[in-house]
DSSP file (Angstrom, degrees, kcal/mol; ACC not computed):
  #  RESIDUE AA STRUCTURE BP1 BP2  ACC     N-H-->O    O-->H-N    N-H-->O    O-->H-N    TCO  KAPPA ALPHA  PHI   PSI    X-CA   Y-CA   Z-CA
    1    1 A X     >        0   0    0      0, 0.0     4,-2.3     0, 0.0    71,-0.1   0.000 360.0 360.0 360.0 -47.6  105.0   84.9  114.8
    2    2 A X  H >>> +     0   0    0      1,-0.2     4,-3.0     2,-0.2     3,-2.6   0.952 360.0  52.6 -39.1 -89.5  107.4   87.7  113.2
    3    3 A X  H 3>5S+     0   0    0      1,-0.3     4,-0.6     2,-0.2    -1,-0.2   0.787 112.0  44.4 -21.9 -47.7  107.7   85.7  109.8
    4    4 A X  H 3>5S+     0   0    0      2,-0.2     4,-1.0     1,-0.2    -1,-0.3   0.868 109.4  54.3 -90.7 -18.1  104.0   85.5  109.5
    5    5 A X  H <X5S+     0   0    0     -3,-2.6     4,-2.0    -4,-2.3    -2,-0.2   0.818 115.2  42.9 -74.3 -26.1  103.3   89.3  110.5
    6    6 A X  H  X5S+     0   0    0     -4,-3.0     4,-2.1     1,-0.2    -1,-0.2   0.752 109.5  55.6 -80.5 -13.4  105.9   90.4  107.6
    7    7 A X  H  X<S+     0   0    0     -5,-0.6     4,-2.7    -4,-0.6    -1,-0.2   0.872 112.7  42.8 -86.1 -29.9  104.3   87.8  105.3
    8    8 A X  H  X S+     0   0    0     -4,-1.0     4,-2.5     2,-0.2     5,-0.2   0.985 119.3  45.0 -54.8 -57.0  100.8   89.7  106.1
    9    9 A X  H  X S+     0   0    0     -4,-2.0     4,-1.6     2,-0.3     5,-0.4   0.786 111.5  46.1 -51.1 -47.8  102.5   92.9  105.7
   10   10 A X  H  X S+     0   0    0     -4,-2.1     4,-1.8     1,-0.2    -1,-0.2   0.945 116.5  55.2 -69.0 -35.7  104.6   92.0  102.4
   11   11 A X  H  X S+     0   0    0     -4,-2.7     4,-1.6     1,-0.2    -2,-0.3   0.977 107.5  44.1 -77.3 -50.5  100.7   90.5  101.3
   12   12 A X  H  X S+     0   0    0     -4,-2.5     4,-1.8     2,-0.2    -1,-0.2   0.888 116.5  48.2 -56.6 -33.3   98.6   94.0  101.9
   13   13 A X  H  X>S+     0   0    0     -4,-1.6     5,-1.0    -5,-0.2     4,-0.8   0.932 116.8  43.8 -71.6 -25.5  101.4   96.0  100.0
   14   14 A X  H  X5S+     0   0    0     -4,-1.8     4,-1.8    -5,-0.4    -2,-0.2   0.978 120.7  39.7 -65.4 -55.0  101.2   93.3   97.4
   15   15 A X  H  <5S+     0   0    0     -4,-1.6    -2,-0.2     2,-0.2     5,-0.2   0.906 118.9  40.7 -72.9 -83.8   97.4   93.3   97.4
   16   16 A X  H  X5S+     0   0    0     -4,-1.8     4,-0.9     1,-0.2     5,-0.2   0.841 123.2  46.5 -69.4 -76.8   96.4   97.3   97.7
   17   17 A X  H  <5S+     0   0    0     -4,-0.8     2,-2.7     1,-0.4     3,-0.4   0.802 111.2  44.1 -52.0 -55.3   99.5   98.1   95.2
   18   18 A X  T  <<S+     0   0    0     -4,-1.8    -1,-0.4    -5,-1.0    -2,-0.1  -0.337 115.8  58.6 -72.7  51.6   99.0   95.4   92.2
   19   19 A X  T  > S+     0   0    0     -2,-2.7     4,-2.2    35,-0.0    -1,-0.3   0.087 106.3  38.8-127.8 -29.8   95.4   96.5   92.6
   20   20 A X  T  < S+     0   0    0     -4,-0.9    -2,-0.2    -3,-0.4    -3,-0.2   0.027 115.3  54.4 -94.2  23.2   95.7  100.0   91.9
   21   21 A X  T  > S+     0   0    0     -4,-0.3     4,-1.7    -5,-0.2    -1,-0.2   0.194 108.3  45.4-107.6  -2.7   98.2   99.4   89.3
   22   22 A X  H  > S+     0   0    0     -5,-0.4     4,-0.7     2,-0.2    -2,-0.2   0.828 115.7  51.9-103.1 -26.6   95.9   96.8   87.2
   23   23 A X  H >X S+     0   0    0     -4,-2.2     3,-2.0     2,-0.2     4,-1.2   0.992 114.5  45.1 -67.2 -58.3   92.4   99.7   87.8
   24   24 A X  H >4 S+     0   0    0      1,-0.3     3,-3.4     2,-0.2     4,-0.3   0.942 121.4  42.0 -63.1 -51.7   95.0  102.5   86.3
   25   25 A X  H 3< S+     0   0    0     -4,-1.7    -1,-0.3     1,-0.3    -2,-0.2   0.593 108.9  49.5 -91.6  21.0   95.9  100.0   83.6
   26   26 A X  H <X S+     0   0    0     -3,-2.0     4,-1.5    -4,-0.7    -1,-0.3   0.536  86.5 100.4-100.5  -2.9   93.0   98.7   82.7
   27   27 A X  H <X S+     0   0    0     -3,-3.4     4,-4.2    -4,-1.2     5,-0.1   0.790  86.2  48.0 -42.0 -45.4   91.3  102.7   82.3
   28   28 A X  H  > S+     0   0    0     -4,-0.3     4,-1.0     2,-0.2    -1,-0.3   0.749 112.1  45.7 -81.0 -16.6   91.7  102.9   78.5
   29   29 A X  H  > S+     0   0    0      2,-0.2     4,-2.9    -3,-0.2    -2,-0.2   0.942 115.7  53.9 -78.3 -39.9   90.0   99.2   78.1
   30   30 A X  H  X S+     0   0    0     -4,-1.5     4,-1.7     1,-0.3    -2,-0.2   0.864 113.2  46.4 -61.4 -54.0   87.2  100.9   80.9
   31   31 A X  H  X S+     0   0    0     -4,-4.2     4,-1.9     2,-0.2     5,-0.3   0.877 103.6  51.5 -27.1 -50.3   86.8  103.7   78.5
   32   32 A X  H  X S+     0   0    0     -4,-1.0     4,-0.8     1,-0.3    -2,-0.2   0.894 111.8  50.0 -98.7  -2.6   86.4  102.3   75.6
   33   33 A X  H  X>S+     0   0    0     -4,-2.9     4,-2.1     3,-0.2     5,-1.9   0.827 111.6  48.3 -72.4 -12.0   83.4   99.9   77.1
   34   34 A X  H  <5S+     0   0    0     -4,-1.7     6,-0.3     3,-0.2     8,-0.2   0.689 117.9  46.3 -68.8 -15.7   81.5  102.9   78.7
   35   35 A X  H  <5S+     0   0    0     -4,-1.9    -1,-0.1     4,-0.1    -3,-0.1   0.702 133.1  11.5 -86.6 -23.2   82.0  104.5   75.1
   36   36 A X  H  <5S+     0   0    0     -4,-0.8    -3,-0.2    -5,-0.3    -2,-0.1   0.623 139.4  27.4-134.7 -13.6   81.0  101.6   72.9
   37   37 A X  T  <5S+     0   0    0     -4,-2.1    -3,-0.2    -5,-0.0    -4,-0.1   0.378 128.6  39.0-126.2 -30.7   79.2   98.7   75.1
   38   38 A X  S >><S+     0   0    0     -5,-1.9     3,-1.8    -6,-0.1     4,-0.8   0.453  75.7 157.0 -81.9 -16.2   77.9  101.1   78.0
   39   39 A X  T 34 S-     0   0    0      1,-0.3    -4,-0.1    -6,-0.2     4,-0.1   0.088  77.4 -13.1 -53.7 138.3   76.8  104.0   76.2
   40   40 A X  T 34 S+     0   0    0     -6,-0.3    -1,-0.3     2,-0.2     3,-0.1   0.497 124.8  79.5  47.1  24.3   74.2  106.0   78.1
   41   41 A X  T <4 S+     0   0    0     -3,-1.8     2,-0.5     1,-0.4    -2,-0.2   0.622  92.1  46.7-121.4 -28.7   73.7  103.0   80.6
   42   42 A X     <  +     0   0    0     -4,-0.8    -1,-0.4    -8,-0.2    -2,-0.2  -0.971  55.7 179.8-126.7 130.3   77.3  103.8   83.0
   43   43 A X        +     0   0    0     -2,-0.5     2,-0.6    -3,-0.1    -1,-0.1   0.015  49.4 108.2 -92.3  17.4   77.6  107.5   84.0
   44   44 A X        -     0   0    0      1,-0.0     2,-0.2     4,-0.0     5,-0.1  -0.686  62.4-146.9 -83.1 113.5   81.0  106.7   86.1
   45   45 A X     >  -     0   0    0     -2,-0.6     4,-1.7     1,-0.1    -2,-0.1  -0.370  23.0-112.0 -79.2 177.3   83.9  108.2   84.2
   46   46 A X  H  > S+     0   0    0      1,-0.2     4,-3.9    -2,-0.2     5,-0.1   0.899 117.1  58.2 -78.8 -30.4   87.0  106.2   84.6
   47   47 A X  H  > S+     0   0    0      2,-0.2     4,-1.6     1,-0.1    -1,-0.2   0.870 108.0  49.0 -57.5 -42.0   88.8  108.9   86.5
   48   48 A X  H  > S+     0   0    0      2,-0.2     4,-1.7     1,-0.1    -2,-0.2   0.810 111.5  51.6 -70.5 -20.6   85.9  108.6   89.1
   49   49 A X  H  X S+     0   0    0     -4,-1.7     4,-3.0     2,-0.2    -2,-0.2   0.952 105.8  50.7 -82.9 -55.4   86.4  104.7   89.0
   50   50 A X  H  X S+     0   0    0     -4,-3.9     4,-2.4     1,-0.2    -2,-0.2   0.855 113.3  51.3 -61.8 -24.3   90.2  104.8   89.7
   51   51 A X  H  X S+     0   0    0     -4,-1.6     4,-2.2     1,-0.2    -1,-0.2   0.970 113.3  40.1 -74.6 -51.5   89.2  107.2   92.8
   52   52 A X  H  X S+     0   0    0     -4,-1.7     4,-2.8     2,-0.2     5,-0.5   1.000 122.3  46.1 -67.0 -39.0   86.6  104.9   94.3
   53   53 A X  H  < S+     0   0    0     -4,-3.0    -1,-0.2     1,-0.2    -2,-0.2   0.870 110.2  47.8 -27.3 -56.6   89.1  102.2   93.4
   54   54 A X  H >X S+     0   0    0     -4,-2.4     4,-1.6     2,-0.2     3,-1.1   0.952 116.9  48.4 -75.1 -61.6   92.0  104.2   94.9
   55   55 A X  H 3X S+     0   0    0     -4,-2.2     4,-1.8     1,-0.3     5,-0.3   0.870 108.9  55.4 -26.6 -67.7   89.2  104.6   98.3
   56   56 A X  H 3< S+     0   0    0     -4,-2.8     4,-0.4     1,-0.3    -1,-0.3   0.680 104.6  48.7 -71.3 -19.2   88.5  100.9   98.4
   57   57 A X  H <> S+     0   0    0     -3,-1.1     4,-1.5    -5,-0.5    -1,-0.3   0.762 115.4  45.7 -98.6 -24.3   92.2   99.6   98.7
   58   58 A X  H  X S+     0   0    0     -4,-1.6     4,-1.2     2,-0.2    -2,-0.2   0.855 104.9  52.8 -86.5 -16.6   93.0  101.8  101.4
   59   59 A X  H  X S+     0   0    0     -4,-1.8     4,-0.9     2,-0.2    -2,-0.2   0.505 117.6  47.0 -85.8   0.0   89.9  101.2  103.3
   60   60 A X  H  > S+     0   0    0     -4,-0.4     4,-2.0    -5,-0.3    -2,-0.2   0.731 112.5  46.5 -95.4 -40.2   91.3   97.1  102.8
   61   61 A X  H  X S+     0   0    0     -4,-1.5     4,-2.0     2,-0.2    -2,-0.2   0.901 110.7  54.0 -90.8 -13.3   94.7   97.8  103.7
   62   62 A X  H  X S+     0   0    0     -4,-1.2     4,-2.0     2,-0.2    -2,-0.2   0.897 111.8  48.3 -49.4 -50.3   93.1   99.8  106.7
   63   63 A X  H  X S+     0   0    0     -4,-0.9     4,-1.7     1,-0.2     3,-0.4   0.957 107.7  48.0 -68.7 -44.0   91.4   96.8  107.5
   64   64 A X  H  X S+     0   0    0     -4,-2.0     4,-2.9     1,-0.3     5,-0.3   0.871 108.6  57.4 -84.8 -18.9   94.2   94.1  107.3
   65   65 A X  H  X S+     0   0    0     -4,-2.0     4,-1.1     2,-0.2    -1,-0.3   0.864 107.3  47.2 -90.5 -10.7   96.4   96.4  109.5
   66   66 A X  H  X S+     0   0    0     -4,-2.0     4,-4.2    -3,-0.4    -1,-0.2   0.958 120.4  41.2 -26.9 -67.0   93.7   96.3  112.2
   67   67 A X  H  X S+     0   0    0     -4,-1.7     4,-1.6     1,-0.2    -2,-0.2   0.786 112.2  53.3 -70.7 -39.4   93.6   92.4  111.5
   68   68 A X  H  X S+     0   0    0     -4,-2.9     4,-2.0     2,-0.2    -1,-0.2   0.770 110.0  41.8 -46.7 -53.1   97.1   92.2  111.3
   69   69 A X  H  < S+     0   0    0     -4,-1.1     4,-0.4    -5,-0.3    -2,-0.2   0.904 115.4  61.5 -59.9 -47.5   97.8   94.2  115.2
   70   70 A X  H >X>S+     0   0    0     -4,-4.2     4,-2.3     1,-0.2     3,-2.0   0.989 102.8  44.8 -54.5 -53.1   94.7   91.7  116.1
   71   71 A X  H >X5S+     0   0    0     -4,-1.6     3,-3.4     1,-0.3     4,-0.5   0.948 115.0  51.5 -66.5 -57.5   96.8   88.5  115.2
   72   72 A X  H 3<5S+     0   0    0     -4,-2.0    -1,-0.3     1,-0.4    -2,-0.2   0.257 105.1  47.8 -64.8   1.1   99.8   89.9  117.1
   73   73 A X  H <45S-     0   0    0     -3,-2.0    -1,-0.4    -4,-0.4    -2,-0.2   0.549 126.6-106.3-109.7 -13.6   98.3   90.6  120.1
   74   74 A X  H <<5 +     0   0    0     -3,-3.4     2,-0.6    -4,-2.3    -3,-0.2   0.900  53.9 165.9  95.2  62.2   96.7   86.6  119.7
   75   75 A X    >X< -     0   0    0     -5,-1.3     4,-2.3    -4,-0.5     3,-1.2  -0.969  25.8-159.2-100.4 128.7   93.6   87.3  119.0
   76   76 A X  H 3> S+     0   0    0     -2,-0.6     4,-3.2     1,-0.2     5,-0.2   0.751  94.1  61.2 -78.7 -20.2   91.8   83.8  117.5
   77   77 A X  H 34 S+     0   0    0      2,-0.2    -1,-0.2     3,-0.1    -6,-0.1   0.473 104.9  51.3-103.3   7.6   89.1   85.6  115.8
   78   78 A X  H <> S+     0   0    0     -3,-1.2     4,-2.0     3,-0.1     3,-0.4   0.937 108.7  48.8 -44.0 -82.6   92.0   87.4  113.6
   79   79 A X  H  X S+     0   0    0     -4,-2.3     4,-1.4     1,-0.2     5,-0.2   0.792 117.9  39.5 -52.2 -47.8   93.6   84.4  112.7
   80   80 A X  H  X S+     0   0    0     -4,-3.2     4,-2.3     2,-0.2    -1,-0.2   0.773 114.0  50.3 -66.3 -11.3   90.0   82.8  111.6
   81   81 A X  H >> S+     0   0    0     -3,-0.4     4,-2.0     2,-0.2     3,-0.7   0.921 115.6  51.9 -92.9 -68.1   88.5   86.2  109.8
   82   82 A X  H 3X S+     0   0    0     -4,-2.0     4,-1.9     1,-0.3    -2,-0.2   0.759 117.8  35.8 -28.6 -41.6   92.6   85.8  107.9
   83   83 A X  H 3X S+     0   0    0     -4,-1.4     4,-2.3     2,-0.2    -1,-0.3   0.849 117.3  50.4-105.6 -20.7   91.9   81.9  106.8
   84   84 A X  H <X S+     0   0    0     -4,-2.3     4,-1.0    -3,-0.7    -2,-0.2   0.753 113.0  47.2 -67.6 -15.6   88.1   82.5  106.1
   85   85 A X  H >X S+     0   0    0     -4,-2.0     4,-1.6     2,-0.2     3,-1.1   0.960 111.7  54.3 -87.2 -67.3   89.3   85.7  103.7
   86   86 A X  H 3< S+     0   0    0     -4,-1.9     4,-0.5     1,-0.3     5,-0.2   0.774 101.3  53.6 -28.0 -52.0   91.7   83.1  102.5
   87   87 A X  H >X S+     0   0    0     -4,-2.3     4,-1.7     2,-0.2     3,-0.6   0.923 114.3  50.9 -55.5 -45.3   88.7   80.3  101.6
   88   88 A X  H <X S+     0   0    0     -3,-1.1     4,-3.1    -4,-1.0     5,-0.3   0.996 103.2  49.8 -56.8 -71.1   87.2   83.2   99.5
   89   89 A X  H 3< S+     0   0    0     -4,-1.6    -1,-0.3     1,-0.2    -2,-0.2   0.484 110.3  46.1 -63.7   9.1   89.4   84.1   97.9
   90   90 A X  H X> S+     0   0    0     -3,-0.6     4,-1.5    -4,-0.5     3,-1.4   0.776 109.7  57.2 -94.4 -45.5   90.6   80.9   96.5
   91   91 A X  H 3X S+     0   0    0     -4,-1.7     4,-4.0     1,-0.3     3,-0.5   0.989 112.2  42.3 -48.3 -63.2   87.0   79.8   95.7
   92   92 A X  H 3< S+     0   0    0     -4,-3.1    -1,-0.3    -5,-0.4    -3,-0.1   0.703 114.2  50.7 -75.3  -1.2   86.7   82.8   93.7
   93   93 A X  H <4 S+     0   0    0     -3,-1.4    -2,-0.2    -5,-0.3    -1,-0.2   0.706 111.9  51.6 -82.4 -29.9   90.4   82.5   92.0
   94   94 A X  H  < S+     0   0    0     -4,-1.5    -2,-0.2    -3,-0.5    -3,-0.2   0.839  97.6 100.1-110.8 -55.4   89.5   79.2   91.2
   95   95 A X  S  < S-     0   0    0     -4,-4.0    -3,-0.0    -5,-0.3    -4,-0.0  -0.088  72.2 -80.6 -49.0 145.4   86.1   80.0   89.5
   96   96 A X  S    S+     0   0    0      2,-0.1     2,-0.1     3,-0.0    -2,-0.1  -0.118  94.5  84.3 -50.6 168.3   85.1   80.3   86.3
   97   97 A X  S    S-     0   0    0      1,-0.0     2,-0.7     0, 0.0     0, 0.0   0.633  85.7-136.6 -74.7 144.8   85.4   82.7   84.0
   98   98 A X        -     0   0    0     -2,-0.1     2,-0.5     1,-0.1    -2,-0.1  -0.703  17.5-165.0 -66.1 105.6   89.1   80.9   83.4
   99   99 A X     >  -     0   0    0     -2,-0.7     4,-1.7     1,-0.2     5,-0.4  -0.188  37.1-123.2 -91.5  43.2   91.9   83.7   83.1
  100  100 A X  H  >  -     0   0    0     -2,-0.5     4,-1.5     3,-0.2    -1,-0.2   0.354  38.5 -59.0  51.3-174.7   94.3   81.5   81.7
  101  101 A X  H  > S+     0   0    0      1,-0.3     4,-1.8     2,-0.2    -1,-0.1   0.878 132.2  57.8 -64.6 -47.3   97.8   80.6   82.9
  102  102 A X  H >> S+     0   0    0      1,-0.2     3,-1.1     2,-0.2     4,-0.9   0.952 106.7  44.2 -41.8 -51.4   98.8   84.4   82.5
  103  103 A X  H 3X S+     0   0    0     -4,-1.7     4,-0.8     1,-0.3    -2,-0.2   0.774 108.2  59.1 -90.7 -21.6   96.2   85.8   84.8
  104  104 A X  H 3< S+     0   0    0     -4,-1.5    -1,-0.3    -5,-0.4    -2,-0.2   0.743  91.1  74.8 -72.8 -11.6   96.9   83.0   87.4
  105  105 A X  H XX S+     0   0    0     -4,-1.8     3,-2.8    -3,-1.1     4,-0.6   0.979  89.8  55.3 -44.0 -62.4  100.4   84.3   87.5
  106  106 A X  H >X S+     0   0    0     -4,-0.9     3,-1.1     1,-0.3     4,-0.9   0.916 103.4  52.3 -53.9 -38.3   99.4   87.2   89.4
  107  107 A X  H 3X>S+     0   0    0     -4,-0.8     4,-1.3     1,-0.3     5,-0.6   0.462  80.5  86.8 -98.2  33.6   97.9   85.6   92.1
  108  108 A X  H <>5S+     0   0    0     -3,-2.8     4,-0.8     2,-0.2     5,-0.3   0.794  91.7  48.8 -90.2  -9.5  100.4   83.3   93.0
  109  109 A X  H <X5S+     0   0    0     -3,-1.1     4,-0.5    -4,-0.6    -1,-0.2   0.764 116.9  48.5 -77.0 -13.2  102.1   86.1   95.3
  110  110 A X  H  X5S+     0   0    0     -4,-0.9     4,-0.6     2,-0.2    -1,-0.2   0.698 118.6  32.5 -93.4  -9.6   98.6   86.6   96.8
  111  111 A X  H  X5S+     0   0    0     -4,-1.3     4,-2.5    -3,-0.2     5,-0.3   0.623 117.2  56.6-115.0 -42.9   97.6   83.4   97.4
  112  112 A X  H  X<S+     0   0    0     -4,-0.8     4,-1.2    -5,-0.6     5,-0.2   0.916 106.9  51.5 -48.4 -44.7  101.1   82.1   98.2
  113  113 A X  H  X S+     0   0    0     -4,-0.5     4,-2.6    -5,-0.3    -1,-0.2   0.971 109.4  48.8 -64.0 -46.2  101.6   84.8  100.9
  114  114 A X  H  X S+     0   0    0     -4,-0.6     4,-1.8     2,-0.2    -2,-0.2   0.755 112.0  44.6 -77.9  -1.6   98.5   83.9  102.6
  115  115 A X  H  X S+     0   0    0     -4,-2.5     4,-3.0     2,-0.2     5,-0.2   0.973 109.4  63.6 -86.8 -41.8   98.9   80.0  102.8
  116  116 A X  H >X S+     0   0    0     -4,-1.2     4,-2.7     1,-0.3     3,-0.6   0.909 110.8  35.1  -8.0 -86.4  102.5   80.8  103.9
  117  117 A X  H 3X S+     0   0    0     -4,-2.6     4,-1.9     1,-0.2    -1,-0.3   0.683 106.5  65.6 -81.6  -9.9  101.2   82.4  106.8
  118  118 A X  H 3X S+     0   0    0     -4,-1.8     4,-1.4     2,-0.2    -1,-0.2   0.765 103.7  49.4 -45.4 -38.0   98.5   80.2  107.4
  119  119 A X  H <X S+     0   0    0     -4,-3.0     4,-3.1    -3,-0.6    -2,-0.2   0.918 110.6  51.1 -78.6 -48.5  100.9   77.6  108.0
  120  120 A X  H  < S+     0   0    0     -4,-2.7     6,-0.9    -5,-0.2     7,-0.4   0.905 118.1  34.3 -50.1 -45.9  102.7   79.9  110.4
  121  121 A X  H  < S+     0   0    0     -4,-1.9    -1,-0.2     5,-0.2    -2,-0.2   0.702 121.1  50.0 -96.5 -29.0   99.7   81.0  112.6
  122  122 A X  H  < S+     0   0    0     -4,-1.4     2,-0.2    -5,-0.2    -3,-0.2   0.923 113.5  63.8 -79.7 -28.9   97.7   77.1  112.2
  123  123 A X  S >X S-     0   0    0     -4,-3.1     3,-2.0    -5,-0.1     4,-1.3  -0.669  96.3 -53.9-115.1 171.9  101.2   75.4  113.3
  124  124 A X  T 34 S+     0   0    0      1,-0.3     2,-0.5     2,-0.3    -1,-0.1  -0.045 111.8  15.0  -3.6 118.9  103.8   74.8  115.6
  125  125 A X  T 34 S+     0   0    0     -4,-0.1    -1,-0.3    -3,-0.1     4,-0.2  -0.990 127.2  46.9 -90.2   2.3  105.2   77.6  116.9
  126  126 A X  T X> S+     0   0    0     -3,-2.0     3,-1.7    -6,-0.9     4,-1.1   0.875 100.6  59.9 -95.4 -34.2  103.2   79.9  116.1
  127  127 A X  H >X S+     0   0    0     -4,-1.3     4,-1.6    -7,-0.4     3,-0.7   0.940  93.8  72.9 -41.6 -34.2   99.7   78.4  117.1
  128  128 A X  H 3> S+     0   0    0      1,-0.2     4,-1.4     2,-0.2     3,-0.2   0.883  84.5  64.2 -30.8 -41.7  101.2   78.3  120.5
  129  129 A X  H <4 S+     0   0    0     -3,-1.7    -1,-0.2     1,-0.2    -2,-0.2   0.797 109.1  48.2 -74.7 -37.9  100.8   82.5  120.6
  130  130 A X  H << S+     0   0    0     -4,-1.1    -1,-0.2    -3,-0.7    -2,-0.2   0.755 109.4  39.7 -83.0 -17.8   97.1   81.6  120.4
  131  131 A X  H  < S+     0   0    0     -4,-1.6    -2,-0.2    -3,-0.2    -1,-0.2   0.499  83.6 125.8-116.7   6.0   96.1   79.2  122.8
  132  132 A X     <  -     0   0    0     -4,-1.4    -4,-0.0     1,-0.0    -3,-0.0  -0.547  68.3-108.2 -76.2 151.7   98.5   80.5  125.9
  133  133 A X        -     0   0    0     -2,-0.2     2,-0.5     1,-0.1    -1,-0.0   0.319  28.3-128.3 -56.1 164.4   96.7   81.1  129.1
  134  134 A X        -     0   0    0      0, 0.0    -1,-0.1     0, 0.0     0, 0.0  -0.993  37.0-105.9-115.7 129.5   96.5   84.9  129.8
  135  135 A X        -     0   0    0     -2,-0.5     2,-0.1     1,-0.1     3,-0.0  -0.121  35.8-114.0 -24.9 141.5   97.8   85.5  133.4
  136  136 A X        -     0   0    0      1,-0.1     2,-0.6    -3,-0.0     3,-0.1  -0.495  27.8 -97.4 -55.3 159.1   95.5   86.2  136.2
  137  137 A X    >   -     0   0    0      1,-0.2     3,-2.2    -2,-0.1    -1,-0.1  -0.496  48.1 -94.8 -79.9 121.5   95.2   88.9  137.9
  138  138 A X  T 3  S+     0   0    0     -2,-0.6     2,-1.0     1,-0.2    -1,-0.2   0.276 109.1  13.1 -14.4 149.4   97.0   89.1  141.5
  139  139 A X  T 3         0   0    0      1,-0.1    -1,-0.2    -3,-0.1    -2,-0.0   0.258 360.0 360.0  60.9 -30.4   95.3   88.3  144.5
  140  140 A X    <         0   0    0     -3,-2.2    -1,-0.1    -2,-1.0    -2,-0.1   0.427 360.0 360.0 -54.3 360.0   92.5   86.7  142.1
C-alpha cells in the first residue's frame, strides 16, 4: 500500500508540475494565435491563461490528495474514481489528433505511474487493504 501511495504522490507532482511548465512554455505560441488567428475573437491574455492554468492544477492536485488519503484509509470508491480517471485519460492519450512519438514521450511517466499503481491497489497485497472486514463495535 506504501509503494502505490508514493507512486500517486510522485504522479500529482509529475502531473500539476509538467503541466504548468508546458502552459508557461507554450505562452509565446498562445500569443502569437490570439494576435494573428484569434484576433478580436479571444479577449484572455496569456498571463490571465497561465493564472487560471496555474488555479486549475492546484485545484487537481487538491483533489488527488483528497483521493489519495481516501485510498489509504481503504476507501473502494477512491480506488475506482483512480482507475476510471485512468480509462480517461488513456482514451484521450490515445486519440486523434496524433502528437507523434515526441509528444507520447511525456506521457509515459503519467500513464506509467498510474498503471503502476493500479496494479498495486487491483492486486495481491494491496487489494487486501480494501476488502478487510472493519471491526465491530463491542458489545455489538
Amino acid at each position: 500500500m506504501l509503494y502505490a501511495e508514493r507512486a500517486l504522490w510522485a504522479w500529482t507532482a509529475w502531473i500539476c508540475l509538467f503541466g504548468v511548465y508546458q502552459t508557461s512554455a507554450s505562452i509565446p505560441d498562445i500569443e502569437q494565435a490570439i494576435t494573428t488567428q484569434l484576433q478580436g475573437m479571444v479577449t484572455i491574455t496569456p498571463q490571465t491563461l497561465m493564472a487560471v492554468t496555474v488555479v486549475g492544477y492546484a485545484a487537481l492536485a487538491l483533489t488527488m490528495i483528497w483521493i489519495v488519503l481516501k485510498i489509504g484509509a481503504g476507501k473502494r470508491w477512491a480506488r475506482s474514481s483512480l482507475l476510471l480517471g485512468f480509462i480517461l485519460d488513456a482514451l484521450y492519450t490515445l486519440s486523434p489528433p496524433h502528437h507523434g512519438i515526441l509528444g507520447y514521450l511525456t506521457d509515459v511517466p503519467d500513464l506509467g505511474l498510474q498503471i503502476y499503481t493500479l496494479v498495486m491497489l487491483y492486486t495481491a497485497p494491496g487489494s487486501g487493504w480494501f476488502n478487510r472486514t472493519k471491526p465491530t463495535p463491542a458489545g455489538a
